[in-house]
C-alpha positions in Angstrom: 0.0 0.0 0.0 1.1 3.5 -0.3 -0.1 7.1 0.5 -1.9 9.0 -1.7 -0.8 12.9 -3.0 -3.8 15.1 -3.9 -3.4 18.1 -5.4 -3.7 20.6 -8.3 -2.1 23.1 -10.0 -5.3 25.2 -10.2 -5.1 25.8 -6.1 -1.9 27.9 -6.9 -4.2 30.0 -9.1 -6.5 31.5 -5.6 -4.5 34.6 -5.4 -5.0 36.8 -2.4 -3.8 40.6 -1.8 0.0 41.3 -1.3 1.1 40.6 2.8 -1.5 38.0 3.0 -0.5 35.0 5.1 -2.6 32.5 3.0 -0.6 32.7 -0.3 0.2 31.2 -3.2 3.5 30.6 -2.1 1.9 28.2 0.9 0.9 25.4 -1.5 4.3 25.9 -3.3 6.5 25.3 -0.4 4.5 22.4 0.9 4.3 20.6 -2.3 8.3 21.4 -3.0 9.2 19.5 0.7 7.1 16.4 -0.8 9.5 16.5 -4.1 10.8 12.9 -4.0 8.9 10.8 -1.8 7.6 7.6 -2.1 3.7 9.1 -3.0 1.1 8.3 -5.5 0.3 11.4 -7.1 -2.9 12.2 -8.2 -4.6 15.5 -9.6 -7.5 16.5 -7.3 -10.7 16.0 -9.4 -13.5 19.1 -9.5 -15.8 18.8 -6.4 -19.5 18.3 -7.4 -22.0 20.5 -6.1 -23.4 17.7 -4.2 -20.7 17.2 -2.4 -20.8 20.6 -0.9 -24.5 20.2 -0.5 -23.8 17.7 2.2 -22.7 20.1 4.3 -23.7 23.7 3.0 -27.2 24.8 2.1 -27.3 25.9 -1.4 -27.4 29.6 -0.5 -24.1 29.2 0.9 -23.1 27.5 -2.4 -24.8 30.5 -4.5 -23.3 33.0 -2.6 -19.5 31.9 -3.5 -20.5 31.0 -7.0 -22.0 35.1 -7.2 -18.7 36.2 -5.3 -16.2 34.8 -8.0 -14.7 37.8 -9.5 -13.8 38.2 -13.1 -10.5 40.2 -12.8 -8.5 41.9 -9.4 -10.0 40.2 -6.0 -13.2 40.6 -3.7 -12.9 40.5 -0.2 -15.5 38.1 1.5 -15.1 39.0 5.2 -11.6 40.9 7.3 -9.9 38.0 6.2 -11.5 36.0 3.1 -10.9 37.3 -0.3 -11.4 35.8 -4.1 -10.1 36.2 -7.3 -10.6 34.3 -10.6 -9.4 31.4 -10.0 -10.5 31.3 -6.5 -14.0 29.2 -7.5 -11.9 26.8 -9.1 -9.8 25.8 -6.7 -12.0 25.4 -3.9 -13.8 23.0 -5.9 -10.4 21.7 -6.5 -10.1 21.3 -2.5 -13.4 19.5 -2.3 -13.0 17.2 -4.8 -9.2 16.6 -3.6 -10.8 15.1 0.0 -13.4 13.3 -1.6 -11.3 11.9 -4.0 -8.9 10.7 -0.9 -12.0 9.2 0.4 -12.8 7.1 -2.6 -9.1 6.0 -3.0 -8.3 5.1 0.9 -12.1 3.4 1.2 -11.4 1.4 -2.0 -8.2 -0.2 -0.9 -6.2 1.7 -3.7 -4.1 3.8 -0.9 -3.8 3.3 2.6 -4.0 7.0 3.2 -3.3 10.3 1.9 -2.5 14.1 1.9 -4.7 16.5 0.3 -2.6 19.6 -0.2 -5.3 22.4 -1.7 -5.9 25.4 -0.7 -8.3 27.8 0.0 -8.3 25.7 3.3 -11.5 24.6 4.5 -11.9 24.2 8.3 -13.1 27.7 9.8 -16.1 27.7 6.7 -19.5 27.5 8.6 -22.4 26.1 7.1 -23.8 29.8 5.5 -20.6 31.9 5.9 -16.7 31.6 4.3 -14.0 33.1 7.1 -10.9 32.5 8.3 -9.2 32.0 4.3 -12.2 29.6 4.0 -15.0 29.0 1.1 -16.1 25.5 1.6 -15.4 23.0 4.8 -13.1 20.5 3.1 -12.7 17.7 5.6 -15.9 18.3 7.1 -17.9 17.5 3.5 -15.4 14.5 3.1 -16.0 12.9 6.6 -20.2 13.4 5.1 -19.2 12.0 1.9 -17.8 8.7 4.0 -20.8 8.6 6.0 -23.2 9.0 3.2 -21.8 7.6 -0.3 -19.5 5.1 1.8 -21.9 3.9 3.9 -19.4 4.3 7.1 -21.2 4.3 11.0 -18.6 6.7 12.9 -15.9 8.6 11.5 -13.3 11.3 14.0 -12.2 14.4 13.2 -8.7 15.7 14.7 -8.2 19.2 14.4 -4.4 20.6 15.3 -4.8 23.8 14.1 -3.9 26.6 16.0 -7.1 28.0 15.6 -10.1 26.6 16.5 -12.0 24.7 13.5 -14.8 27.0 14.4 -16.4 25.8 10.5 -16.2 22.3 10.9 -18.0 22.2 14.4 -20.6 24.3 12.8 -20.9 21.8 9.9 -20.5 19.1 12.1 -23.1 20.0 15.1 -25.7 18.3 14.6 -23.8 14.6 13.4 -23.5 12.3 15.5 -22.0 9.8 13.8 -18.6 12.1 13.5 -16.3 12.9 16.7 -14.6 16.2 16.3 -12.0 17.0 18.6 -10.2 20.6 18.0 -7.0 21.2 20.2 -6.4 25.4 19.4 -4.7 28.8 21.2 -7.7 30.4 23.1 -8.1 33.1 23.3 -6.9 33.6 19.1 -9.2 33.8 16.5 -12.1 32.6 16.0 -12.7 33.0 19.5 -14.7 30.0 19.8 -14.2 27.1 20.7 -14.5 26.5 24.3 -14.6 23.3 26.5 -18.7 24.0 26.7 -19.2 23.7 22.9 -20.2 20.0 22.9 -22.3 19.7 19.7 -26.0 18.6 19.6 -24.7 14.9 20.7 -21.9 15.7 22.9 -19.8 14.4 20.2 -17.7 17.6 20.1 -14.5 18.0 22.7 -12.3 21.1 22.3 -9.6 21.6 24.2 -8.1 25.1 24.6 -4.1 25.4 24.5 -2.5 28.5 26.3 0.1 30.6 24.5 3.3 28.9 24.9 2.1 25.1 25.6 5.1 23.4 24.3 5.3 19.9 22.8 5.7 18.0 26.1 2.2 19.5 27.4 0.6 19.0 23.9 2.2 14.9 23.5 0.3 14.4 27.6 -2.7 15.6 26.1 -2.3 13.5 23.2 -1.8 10.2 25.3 -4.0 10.9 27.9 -7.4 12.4 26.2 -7.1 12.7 22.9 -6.0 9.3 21.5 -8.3 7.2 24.3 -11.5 9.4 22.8 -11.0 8.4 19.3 -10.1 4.5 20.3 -13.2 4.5 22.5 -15.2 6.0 19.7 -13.8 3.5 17.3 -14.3 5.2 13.9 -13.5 3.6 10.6 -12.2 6.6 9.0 -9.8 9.2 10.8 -9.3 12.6 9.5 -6.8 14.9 10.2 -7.2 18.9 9.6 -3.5 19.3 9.4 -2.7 22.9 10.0 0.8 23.7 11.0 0.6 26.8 12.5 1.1 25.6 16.1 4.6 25.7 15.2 6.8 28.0 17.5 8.0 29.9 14.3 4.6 30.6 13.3 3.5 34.5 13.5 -0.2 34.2 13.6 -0.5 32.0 17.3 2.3 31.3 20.1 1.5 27.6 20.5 5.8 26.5 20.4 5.3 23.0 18.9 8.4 22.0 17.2 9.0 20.2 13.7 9.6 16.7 15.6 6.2 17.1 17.6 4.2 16.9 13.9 6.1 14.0 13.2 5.4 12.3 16.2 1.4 13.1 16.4 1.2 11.7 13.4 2.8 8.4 14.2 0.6 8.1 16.8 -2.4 8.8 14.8 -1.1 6.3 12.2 -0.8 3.6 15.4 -4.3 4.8 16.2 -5.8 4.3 13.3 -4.1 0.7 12.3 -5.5 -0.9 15.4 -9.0 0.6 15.4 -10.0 1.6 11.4 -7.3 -0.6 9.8 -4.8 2.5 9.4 -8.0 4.3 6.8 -6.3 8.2 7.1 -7.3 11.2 5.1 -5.3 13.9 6.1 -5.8 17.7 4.9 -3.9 20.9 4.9 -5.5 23.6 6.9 -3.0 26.6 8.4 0.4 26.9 8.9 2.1 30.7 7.7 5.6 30.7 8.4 6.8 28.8 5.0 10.0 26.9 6.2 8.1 25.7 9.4 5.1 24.5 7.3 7.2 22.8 4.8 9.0 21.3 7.4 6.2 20.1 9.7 4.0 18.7 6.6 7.3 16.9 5.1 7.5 15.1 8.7 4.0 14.4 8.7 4.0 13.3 5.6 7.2 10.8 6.1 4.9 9.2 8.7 1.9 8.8 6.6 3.8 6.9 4.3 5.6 4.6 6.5 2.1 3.7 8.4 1.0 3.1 4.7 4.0 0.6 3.9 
């Protein structure tokens, strides 16, 4: 078996305003630390409409589709902007997650990275924020539930920020645990122990500024990976944002290159004894461009060696 690469040259084309920390240059970096590997590389497919459906209501859907400039940009919210090929590559994203589902469900990879952007996991169900149209993993763990007929699947969120989008998308589904760990307070501002979803199927779990990687590995071994093995789901997802990185600007969480790598191991342990090692894993954050490069080459690495 071997882990799957998703991408698309089309997400290099969502171009956002000069000094922007979600840039072109993002997707660039990442892709260029993955140069080499031992990956099955595969062009992320257009999402459908119904895809996105699972998730958004169509007004949501009609909104972005209006928004999609023809030339310069248009700015969404304080943080979201478009420009022409914006449209494009979020559908790019979506299909990209999907598509990961379909390949990891069907046996043809044992996991895999979707590396789009715009990222997806601060998108609520009727409004884009955060550098978000669409909520990427959140419609893929739906499509697994739905097309794939799967009982429970578990989110994993290590985002600095708090995946305020896929909790809203998420609320009301019992079948999926979400379980954000995120700076508080940092934006969004949400995501407080409280916030439990309609089910109580939600857990977040606020990090202070300057939580290092020996608090963040306890919290690891002593909530977060018993929750998902109690839960048992037969997909794992992973909203892989990097910005919890010490180098990062946008947070002061100081997790170090090493601590990605060894997360992910333990997901990929995780996940071989309770969903036989079924992984989608996809790029959310991460704005200082060495330290994301780094952090997803290391979490990548252990993708591949779980996949082996």
């Amino acid at each position: 078996m071997t882990t799957a690469l998703i991408t698309h040259i089309d997400c290099h084309g969502h171009v956002t305003p000069d000094g922007h920390p979600e840039q072109v240059a993002r997707l660039h970096e990442v892709l260029k630390a993955l140069e080499g590997k031992d990956l099955m590389r595969v062009e992320a497919p257009m999402g459908e409409d119904a895809a996105i459906l699972l998730c958004h209501p169509q007004a949501h859907l009609d909104r972005i589709k209006g928004a999609a400039p023809s030339d310069g940009t248009v700015q969404l919210d304080a943080d979201t902007w478009m420009s022409p090929g914006s449209l494009t590559a979020a559908y790019r994203a979506v299909g990209g997650a999907v598509r990961a589902v379909d390949m990891v469900m069907s046996g043809e990879v044992g996991n895999a990275f979707v590396a789009t952007r715009p990222p997806g996991h601060h998108a609520e169900k009727e409004a884009p924020m955060g550098f978000c149209l669409f909520g990427n993993v959140a419609i893929a763990a739906r499509h697994a539930l739905e097309v794939h007929g799967l009982d429970r699947v578990a989110i994993l969120d290590f985002d600095v920020h708090h995946g305020n989008g896929t909790q809203d998308l998420l609320w009301d589904e019992s079948r999926a645990l979400f379980i954000s760990t995120h700076q508080m307070p940092l934006y969004p501002g949400t995501g407080a122990q409280h916030e439990r979803g309609a089910h109580g199927q939600i857990t977040n779990i606020p990090l202070s500024a300057g939580t290092d990687g020996d608090l963040y590995r306890k919290l690891m071994t002593g909530r977060i990976l018993p929750m998902i093995e109690k839960f048992a789901p037969q997909m794992l997802f992973i909203s892989a944002g990097f910005d919890a990185h010490k180098d990062d600007p946008l947070a002061s969480v100081s997790l170090e290159t090493e601590d990605f790598a060894w997360i992910t191991r333990e997901l990929t342990a995780l996940a071989d004894r309770v969903c036989d090692g079924r992984i989608v894993s996809c790029l959310e954050g991460g704005y200082n461009l060495p330290a994301l490069a780094a952090s997803a080459s290391v979490h990548v690495d252990e993708l591949i060696a779980a996949a082996r």
